[in-house]
N, C-alpha and C positions, 0 to 999 in steps of 0.2 A: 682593112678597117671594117668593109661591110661584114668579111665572115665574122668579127669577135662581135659585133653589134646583133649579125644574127644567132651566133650561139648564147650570148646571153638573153637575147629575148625567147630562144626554146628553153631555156636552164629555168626562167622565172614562168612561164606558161607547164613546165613540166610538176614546179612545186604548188602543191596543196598545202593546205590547214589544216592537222590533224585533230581536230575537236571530239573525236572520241574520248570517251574516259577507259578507264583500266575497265572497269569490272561495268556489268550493265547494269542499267538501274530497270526496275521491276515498280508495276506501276498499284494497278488499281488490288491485286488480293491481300499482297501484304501491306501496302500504305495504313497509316493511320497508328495508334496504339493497341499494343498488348499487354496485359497484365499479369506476369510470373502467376498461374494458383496452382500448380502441384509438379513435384519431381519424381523421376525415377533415377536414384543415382547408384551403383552396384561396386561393394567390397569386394566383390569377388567373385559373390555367390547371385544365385539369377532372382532379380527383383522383379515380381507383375503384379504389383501394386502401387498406385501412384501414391506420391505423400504427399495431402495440402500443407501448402505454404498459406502464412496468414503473411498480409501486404507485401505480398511480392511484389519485386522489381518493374516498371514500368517501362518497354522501352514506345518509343516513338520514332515510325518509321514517316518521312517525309518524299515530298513524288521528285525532288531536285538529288535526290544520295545520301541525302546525313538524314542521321538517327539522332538520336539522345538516348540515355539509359538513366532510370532513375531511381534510384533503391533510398533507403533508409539516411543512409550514412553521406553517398554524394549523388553527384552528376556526371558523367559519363557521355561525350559526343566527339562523334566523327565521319564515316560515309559507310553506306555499303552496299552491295550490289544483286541482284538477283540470277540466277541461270536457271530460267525457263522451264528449258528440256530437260536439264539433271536434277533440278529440285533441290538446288543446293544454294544457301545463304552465305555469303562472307560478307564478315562485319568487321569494319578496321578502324578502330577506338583511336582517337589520335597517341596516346600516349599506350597503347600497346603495344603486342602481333596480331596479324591476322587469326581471327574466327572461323571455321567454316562449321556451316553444320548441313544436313541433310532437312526437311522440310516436308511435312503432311501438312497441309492444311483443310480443314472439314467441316464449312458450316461458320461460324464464329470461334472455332477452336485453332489452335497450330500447332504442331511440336515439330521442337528442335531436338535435335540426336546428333551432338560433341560429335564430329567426322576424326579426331586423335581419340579419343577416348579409348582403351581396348575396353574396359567392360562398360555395363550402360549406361551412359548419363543421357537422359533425354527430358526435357524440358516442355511443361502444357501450359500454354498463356490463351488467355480469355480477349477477344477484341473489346477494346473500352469505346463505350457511346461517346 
């Protein structure tokens, strides 16, 4: 009786709480909103000129994981995460798939650049006050 008394008190001191999340959350550069104002998105052929967007999409990045995304038409909310070192954004919309995009940020600007895309779609949003 003492050994099964003592392997379960090593079983229960062996288990943790795993409170990580999947993806990491990224704090102070991209927090807060961004403002969709211009695309680069490619038929085919190579685009280096941005096109402004007039009221583009809003999203809203929060310091706890969720977003919001706000365009025209709806609303849009679910979590996403940052990676640091590779510069890379995944946004997972509750009612999508995963997002990933690659990530410059510069000053009050950012662009996103579709990581599936084969030709260019890259996205420049504006930090909103």
């Amino acid at each position: 009786m003492r050994i099964v008394i003592l392997l379960l008190s090593v079983s229960f001191l062996a288990c943790e709480e795993d409170n990580s999340s999947e993806m990491p959350i990224y704090n102070s550069k991209i927090v807060g909103q961004w403002e969709l104002e211009a695309t680069r998105i490619s038929p085919g052929n190579i685009v280096k000129e941005w096109t402004l967007v007039e009221d583009g999409e809003i999203y809203h990045f929060k310091s706890d994981g969720s977003f919001s995304r706000k365009n025209s038409s709806n609303i849009v909310s679910g979590n996403y995460g940052f990676d640091d070192d590779n510069q890379i954004l995944t946004i997972l919309p509750q009612e999508n798939n995963e997002l990933r995009f690659n990530v410059q940020l510069k000053g009050d600007k950012m662009m996103l650049g579709f990581i599936d895309c084969i030709e260019e779609c890259s996205y420049r949003y504006r930090r909103r006050n």
